[in-house]
C-alpha positions as a printed Julia matrix, in Angstrom:
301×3 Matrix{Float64}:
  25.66  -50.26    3.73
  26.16  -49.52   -0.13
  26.02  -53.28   -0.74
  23.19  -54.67    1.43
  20.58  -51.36    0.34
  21.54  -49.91   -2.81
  23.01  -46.74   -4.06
  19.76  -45.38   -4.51
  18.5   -46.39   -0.45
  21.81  -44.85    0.95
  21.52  -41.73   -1.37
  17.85  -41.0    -0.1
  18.96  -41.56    3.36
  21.91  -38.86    3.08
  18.97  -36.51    1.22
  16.55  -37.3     4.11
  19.55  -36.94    6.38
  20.71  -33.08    5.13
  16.74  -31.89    5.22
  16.31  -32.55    8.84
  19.59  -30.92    9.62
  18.28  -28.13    7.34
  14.73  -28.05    9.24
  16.28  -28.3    12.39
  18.64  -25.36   11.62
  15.65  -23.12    9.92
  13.7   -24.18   13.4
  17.02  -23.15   15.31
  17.08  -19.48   13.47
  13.36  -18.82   13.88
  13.08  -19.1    17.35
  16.5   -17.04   17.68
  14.8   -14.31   15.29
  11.06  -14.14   17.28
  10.45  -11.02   19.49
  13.91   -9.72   18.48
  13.7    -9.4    14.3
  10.13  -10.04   13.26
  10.79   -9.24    9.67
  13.95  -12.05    9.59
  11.19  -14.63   11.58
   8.87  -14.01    8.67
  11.26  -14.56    6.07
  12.51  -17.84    7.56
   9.24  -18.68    8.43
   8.07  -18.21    4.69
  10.84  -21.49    3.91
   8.76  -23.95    5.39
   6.23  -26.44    4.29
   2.6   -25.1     4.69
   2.26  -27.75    7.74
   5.15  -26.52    9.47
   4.03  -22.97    8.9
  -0.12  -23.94   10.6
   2.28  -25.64   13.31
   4.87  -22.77   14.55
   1.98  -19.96   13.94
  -0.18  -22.03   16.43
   2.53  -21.52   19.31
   2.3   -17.9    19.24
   0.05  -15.43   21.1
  -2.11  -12.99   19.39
   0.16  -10.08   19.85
   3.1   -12.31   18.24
   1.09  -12.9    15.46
   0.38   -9.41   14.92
   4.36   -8.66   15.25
   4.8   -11.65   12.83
   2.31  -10.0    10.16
   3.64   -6.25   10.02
   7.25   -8.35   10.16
   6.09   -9.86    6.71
   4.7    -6.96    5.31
   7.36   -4.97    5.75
  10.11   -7.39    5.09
   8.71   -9.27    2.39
   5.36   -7.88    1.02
   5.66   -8.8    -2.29
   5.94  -12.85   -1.2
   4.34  -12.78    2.1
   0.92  -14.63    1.15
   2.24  -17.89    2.94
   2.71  -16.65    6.14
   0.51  -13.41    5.89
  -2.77  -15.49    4.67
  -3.04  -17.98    7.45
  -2.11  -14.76   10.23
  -5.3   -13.26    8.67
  -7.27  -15.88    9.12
  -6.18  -17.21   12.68
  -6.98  -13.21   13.76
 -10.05  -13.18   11.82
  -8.68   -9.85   10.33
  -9.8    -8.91    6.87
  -6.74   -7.24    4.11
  -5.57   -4.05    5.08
  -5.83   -4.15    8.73
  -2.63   -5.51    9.75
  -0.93   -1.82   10.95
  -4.59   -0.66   11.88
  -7.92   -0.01   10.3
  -8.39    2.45    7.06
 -12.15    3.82    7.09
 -13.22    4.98    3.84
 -16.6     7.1     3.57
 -17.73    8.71    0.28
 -20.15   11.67    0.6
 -23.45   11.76   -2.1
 -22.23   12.14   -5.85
 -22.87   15.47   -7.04
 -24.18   15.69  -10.61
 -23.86   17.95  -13.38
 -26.65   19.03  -15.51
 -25.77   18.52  -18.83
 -22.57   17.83  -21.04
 -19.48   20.28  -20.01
 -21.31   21.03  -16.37
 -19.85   20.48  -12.95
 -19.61   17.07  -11.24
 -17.92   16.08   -8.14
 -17.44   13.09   -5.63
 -16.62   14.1    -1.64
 -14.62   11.09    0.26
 -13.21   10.74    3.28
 -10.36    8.31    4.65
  -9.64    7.96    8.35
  -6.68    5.49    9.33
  -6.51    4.53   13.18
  -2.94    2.36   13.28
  -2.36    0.22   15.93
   0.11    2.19   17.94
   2.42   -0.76   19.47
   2.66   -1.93   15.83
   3.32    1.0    13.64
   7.18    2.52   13.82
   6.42    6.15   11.71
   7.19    9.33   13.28
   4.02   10.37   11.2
   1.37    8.87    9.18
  -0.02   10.44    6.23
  -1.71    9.53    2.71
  -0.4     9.2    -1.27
  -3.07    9.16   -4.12
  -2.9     7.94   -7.39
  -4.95    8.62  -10.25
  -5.89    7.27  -13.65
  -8.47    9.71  -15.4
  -9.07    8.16  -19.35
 -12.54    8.58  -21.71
 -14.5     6.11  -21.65
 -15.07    5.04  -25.34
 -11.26    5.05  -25.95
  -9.45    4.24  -22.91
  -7.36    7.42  -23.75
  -5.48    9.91  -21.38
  -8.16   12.87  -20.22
  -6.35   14.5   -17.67
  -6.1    18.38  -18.69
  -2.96   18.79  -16.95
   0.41   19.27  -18.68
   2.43   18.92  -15.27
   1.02   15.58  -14.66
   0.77   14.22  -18.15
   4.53   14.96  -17.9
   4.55   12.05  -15.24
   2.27    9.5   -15.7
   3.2     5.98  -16.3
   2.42    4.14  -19.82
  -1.19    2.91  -18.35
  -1.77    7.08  -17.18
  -1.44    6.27  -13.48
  -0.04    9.5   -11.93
   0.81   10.86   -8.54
  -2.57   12.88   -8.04
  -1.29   16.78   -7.11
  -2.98   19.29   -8.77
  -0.54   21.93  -10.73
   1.52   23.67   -8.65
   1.7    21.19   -5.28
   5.09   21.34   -3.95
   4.07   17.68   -1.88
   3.41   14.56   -2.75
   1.78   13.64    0.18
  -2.14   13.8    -0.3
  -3.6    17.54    0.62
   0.23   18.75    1.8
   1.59   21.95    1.02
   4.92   20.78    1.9
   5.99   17.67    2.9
   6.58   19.06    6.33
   3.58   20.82    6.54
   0.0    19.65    6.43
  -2.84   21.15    4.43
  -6.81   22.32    5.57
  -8.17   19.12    4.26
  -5.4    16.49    6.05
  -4.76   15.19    9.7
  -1.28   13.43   10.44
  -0.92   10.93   12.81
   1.66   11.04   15.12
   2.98    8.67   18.33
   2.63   12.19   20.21
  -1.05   11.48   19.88
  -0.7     7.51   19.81
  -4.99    7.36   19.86
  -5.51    9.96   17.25
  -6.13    8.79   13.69
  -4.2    10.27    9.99
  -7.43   11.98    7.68
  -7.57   13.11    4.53
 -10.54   14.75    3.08
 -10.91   14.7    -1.22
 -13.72   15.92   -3.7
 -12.56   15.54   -7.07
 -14.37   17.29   -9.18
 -14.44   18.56  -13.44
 -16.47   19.11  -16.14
 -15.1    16.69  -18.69
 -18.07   14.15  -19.83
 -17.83   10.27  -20.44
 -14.67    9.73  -18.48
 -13.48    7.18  -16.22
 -11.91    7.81  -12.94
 -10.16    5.35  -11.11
  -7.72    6.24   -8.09
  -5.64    4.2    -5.08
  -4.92    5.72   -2.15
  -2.3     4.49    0.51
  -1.59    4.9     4.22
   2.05    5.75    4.21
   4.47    5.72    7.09
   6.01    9.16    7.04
   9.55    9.62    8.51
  10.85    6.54   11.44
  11.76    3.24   10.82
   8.48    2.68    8.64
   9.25    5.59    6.53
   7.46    4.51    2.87
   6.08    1.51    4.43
   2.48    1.01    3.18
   0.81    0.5     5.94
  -3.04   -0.36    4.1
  -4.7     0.81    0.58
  -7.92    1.83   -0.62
  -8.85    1.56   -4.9
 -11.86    3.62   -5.44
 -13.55    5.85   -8.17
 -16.4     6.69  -10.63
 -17.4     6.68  -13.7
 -19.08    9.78  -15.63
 -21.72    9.52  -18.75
 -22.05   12.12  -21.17
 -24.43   14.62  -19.15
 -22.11   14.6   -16.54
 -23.93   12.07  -14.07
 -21.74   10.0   -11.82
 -21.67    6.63  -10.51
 -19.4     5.82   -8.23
 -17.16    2.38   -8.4
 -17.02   -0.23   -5.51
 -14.09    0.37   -2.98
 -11.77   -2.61   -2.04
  -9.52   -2.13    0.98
  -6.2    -3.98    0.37
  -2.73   -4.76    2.23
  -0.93   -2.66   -0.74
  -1.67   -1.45   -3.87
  -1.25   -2.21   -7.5
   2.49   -1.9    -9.1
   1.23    0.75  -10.88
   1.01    2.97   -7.76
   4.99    2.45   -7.25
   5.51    3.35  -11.25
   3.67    6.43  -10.58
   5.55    7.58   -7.64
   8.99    6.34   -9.01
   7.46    8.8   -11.94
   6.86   11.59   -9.45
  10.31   11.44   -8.08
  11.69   11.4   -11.68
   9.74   14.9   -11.89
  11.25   16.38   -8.79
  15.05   15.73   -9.71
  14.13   16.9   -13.43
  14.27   20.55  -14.83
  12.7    23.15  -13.0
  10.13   24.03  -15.89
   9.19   20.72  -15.61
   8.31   20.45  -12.33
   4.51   20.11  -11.19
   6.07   23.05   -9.02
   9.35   24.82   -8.61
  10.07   23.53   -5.39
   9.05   20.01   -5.58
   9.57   17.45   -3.23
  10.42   13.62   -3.7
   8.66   10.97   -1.69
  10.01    8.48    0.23
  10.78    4.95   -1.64
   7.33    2.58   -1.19
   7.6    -0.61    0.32
């Protein structure tokens, strides 16, 4: 064969030769993986060509699809684009909605009257998860928070406890001083708060809530925050299951203007820096501590 083609014909052939045993063993392990490991079908799936991808997505049924998605995200978020994009699209889902739909509802901004006066900004968040999607014992919510000035792009939060943790762009876990939780509006991590709901497969129609109104008296400042729906204990424990960036800005009398809100599958890296920081805080000295007693969160992914 070497002398009637070439070395260079029978060395593509062999090439040509090894990819289709390679396809036809990637084909082999993703139909072995589907309705058993959703998160391994994703990954394989994510080694094809985009054609082969549009192909093997268009032999499953809705409900694999939606298996397929949360496989991705929880297996691979931070590469799942290739398989998670076209999912979106053949669902006609927008981001954020593959583990259920986060509703986010901010109240009228509340104005101060002058420099160093009182401003505030109500919001609600409702999440209603998809219940034969989601594998959390509970569902609940972490904030982040990035409050600079304006003019200077300078730290302005007023709190020594969570200067102590912020990351080098001021993102911090958003407790006030003396929160034993992490979790958004807990007072432990076991126990909810006045101004939080937790989901739970007990109730699988019910929906997490969590209820904010930041509020201070500190002019020309910039307030930006992100807020996740996190799976709390279970097999999805830290898994994020949709995100919400959202915020305001405030002049110098005090009068706020609230930011656009994007809804997002996860979100930024610095929201895992600033609970990697928070953790940090909890395993450090007791002094400190945003509180004596406080707890870690679980590791995002």
């Amino acid at each position: 064969m070497q002398g009637r083609y070439g070395n260079a014909v029978v060395a593509r052939a062999a090439l040509l030769a090894r990819q289709g045993n390679e396809r036809a063993e990637k084909l082999a392990a993703f139909n072995a993986a589907k309705g058993k490991d959703w998160g391994l079908a994703a990954e394989i799936l994510n080694g094809f060509d985009d054609a082969d991808i549009q192909r093997l997505l268009g032999g499953l049924s809705k409900q694999q699809l939606r298996e397929l998605d949360a496989g991705a995200m929880r297996r691979i978020p931070s590469f799942a684009a290739r398989v998670h994009d076209p999912i979106l699209a053949k669902l006609g889902k927008q981001p954020g909605s593959v583990f259920g739909r986060l509703n986010f509802l901010p109240g009228s901004p509340e104005n101060g009257g002058g420099p160093m006066t009182a401003y505030a900004l109500p919001v609600d968040f409702s999440f209603a998860p998809d219940a034969d999607i989601v594998r959390a014992t509970g569902i609940a919510f972490v904030q982040t928070v990035r409050l600079v000035h304006t003019a200077t792009d300078e730290d302005a939060d007023w709190q020594d406890a969570s200067k102590r943790r912020q990351t080098d762009d001021h993102w911090a876990v958003d407790r006030a001083t003396g929160g034993q939780s992490g979790f958004a509006g807990y007072q432990t991590n076991a126990q909810a708060g006045p101004h939080v709901t937790e989901w739970s497969p007990a109730a699988p129609e019910g929906f997490a809530t969590y209820h904010d109104r930041p509020s201070a008296q500190v002019p020309s400042t910039d307030w930006s925050f992100e807020t996740a729906v996190v799976g709390k204990g279970g097999a999805d424990e830290g898994v994020i299951y949709s995100s919400c960036a959202w915020g305001f800005t405030v002049d110098a009398n005090c009068v706020l203007t609230p930011k656009a809100h994007k809804v997002s599958d996860k979100p930024s890296g610095s929201f895992g820096a600033a609970v990697d920081k928070w953790n940090q805080q909890a395993a450090g000295p007791a002094e400190q501590r945003n509180a004596p007693q406080q707890e870690a969160l679980p590791q995002m992914r």
